[in-house]
C-alpha positions as CSV (number, residue, x, y, z in Angstrom):
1,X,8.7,-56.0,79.8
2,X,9.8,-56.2,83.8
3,X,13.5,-56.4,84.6
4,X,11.9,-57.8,88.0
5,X,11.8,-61.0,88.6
6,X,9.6,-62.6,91.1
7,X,11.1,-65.9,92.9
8,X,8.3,-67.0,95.3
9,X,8.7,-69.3,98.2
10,X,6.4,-72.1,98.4
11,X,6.5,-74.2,101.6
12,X,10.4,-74.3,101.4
13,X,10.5,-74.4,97.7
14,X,11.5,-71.5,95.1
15,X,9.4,-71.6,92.3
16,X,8.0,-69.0,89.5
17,X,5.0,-68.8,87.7
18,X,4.1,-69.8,84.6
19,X,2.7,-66.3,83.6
20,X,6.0,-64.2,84.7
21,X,8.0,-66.9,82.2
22,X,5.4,-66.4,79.6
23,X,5.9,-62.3,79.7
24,X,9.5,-62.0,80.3
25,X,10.3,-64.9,77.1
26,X,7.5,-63.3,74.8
27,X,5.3,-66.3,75.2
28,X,1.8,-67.0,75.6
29,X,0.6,-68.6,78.7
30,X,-1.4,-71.2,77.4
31,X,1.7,-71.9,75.5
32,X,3.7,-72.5,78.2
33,X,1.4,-74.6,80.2
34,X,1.2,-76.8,77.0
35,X,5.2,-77.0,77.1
36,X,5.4,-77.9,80.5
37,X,2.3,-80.7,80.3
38,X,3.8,-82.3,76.7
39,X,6.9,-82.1,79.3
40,X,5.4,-84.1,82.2
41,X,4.0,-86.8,80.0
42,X,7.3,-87.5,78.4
43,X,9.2,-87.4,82.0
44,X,6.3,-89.9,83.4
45,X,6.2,-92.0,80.3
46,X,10.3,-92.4,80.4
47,X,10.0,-92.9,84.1
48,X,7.1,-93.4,86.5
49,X,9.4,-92.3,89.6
50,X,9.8,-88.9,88.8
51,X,8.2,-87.0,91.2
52,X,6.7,-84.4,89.2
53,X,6.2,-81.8,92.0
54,X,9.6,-80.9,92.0
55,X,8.8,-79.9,89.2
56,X,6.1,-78.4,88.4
57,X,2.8,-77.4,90.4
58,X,-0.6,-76.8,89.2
59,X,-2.6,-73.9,89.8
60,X,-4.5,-71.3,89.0
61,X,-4.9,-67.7,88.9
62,X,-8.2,-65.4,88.5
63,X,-8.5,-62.8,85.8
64,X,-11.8,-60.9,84.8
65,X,-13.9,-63.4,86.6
66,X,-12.3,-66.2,84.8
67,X,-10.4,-69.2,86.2
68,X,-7.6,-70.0,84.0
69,X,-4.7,-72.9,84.6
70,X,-0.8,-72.0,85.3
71,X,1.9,-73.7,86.8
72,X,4.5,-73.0,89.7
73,X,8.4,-73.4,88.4
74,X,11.2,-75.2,90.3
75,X,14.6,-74.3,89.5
76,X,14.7,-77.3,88.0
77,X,11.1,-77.1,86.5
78,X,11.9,-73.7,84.8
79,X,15.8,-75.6,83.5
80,X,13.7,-78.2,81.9
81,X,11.1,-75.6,80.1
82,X,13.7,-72.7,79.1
83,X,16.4,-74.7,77.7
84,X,14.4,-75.4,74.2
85,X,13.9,-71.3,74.2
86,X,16.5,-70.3,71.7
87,X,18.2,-66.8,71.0
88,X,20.0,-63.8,72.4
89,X,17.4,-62.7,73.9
90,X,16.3,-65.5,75.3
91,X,19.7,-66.2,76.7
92,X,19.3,-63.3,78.4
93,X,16.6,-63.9,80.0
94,X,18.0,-67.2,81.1
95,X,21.3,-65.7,83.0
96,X,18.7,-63.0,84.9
97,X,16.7,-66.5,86.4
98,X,20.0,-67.8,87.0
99,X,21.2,-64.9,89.4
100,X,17.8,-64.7,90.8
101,X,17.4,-68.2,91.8
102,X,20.9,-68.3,93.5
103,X,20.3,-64.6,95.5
104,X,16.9,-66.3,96.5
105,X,18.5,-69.5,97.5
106,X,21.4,-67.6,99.3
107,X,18.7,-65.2,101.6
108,X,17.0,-68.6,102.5
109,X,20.1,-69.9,103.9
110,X,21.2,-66.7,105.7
111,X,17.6,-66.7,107.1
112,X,17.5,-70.1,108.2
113,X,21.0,-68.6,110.5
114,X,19.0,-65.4,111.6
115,X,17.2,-64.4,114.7
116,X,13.6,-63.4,114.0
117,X,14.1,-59.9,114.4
118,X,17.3,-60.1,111.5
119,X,14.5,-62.0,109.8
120,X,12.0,-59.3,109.9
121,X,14.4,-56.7,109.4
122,X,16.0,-58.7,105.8
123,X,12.1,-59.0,104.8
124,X,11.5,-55.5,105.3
125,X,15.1,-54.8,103.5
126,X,13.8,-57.0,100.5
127,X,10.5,-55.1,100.3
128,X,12.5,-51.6,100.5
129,X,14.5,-52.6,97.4
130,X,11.4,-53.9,95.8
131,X,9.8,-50.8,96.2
132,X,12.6,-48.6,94.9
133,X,12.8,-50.8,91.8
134,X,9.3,-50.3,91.2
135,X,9.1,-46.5,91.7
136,X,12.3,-46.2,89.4
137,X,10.7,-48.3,86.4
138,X,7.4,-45.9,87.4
139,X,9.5,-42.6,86.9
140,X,10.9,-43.8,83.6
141,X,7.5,-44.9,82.3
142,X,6.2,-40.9,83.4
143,X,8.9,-39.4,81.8
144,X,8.1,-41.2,78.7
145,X,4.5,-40.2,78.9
146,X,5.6,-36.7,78.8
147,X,8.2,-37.1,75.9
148,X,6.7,-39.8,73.8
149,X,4.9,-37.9,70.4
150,X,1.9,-38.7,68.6
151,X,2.1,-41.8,65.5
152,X,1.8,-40.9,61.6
153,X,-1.6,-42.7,61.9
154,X,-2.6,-40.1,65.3
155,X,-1.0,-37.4,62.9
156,X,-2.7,-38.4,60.0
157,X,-6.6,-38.4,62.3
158,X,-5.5,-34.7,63.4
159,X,-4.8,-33.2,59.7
160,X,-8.2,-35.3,58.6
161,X,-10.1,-33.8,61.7
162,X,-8.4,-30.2,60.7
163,X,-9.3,-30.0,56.7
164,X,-13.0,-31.3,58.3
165,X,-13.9,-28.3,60.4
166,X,-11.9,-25.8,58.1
167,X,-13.9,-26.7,54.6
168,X,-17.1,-26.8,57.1
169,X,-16.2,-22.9,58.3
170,X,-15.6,-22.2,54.5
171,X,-18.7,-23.2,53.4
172,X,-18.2,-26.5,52.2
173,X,-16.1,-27.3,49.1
174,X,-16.4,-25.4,45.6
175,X,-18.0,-21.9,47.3
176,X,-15.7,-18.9,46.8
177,X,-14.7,-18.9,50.2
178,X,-13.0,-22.0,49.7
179,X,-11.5,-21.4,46.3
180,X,-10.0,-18.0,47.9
181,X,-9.4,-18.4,51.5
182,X,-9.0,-22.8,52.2
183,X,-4.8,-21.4,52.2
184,X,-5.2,-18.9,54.6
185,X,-7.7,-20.5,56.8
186,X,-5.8,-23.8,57.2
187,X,-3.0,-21.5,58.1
188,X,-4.9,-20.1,61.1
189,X,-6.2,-23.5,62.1
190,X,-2.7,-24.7,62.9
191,X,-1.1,-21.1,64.0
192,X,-3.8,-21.5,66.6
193,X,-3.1,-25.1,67.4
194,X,0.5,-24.3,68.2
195,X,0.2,-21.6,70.3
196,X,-2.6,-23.4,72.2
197,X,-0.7,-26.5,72.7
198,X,2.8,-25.1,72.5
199,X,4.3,-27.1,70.0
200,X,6.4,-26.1,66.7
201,X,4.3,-28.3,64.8
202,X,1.2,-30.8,65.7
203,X,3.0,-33.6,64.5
204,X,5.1,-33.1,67.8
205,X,1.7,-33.4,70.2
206,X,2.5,-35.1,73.2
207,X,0.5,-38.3,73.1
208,X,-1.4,-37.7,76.7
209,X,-2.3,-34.6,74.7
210,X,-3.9,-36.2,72.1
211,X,-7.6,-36.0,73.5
212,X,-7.0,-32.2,74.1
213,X,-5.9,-31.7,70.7
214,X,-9.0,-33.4,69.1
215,X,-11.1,-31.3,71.6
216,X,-9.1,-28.3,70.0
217,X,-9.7,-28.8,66.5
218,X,-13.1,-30.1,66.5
219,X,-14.5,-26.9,68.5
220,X,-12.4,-24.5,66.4
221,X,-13.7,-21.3,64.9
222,X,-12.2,-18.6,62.8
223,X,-11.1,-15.4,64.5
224,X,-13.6,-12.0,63.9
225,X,-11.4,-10.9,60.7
226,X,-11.6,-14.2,59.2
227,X,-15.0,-14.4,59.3
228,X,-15.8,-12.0,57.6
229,X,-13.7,-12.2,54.5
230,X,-15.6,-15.8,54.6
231,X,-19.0,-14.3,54.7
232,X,-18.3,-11.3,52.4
233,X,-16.8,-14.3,49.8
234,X,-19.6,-16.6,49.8
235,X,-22.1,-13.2,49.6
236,X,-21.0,-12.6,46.5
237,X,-22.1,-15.6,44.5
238,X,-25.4,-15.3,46.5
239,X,-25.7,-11.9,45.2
240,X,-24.5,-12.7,41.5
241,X,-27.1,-15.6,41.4
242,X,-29.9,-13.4,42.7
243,X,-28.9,-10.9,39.7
């Protein structure tokens, strides 16, 4: 969810989108654009002088080659819309609009008093703080990357993807080699895996590590010593059948 709320100025007019309400209240979009046009026929059927444009504007915005419809907030658009949204949460989300439309309508006053170079300069100020905003939520988002472990479902695809290519160096299930060495060969699958990776365990992979994980498993191979005690088990029923 973004903590950043986008007021836009439209001829004069602060407004929002439809979209930004949608994400930040855990809506749909289409279900907000339904709201607000079940809300513009009861407001023109109560009372044809409502002048609906300060309250909402149509538009539309463009996504994967696809028109779609949204609508531009007033303050008083977005009071009439929000105020059937129910819940802490929700609440929440109402005071941040609050403070944002009131800093908004604040700057537009101050810059109605400004030169145009203290006008520039307050854009530019704006953008600045935009910007560091942005690059903290960024930082926080890497860090998580980084930090954030792998699922009991991504655990459970690694183990399945492990006992896969360790019965298939055995031999396959039921030969000797299985029977005798499955224990000890599982046990080098995942000694190997840890100090590849560098984790205590693989349940601890670090998700952007996943796809090097499943590169790991899939391509490995028991060491020399291994190998052989695999071979010389599944020899010896060869040999005993042959007898």
């Amino acid at each position: 969810m973004n903590n950043l709320i986008k007021i836009l100025n439209q001829d004069g007019q602060l407004v929002v989108t439809s979209r930004q309400i949608a994400e930040d209240f855990d809506k749909r979009n289409s279900h907000v654009v339904e709201a607000i046009e079940n809300k513009i026929k009861s407001l023109t059927a109560e009372n044809s002088e409502v002048e609906i444009s300060k309250l909402f504007i149509p538009t539309t915005f463009n996504h994967n080659g696809n028109e779609y419809k949204e609508y531009l907030l007033t303050r008083d658009g977005f009071t009439f819309i929000v105020m059937g949204f129910t819940g802490a949460k929700a609440d929440g989300w109402k005071l941040k609009y609050i403070e944002a439309f009131n800093k908004m309508e604040q700057a537009l006053k101050e810059q109605k008093q400004l030169s145009p170079m203290q006008q520039l300069r307050l854009q530019y100020q704006v953008i600045e703080e935009h910007e560091e905003k942005l690059n903290t939520i960024e930082t926080k988002i890497t860090k998580l990357e980084n930090t954030m472990t792998i699922d009991y479902a991504q655990q459970e695809e690694l183990n399945s993807l492990a006992k896969k290519v360790v019965v298939q160096a055995l031999g396959g299930y039921g030969t000797p080699a299985y029977r005798e060495l499955s224990k000890k060969a599982f046990s080098a699958i995942w000694k190997d895996y840890k100090r590849v990776m560098q984790v205590n365990s693989y349940k601890n992979t670090a998700v952007k590590q996943l796809g090097i994980g499943r590169d790991f498993i899939s391509n490995w191979k028991p060491d020399r010593e291994l190998e052989l005690m695999i071979k010389g088990a599944n020899s010896q029923v060869n040999y005993e059948e042959v007898i």
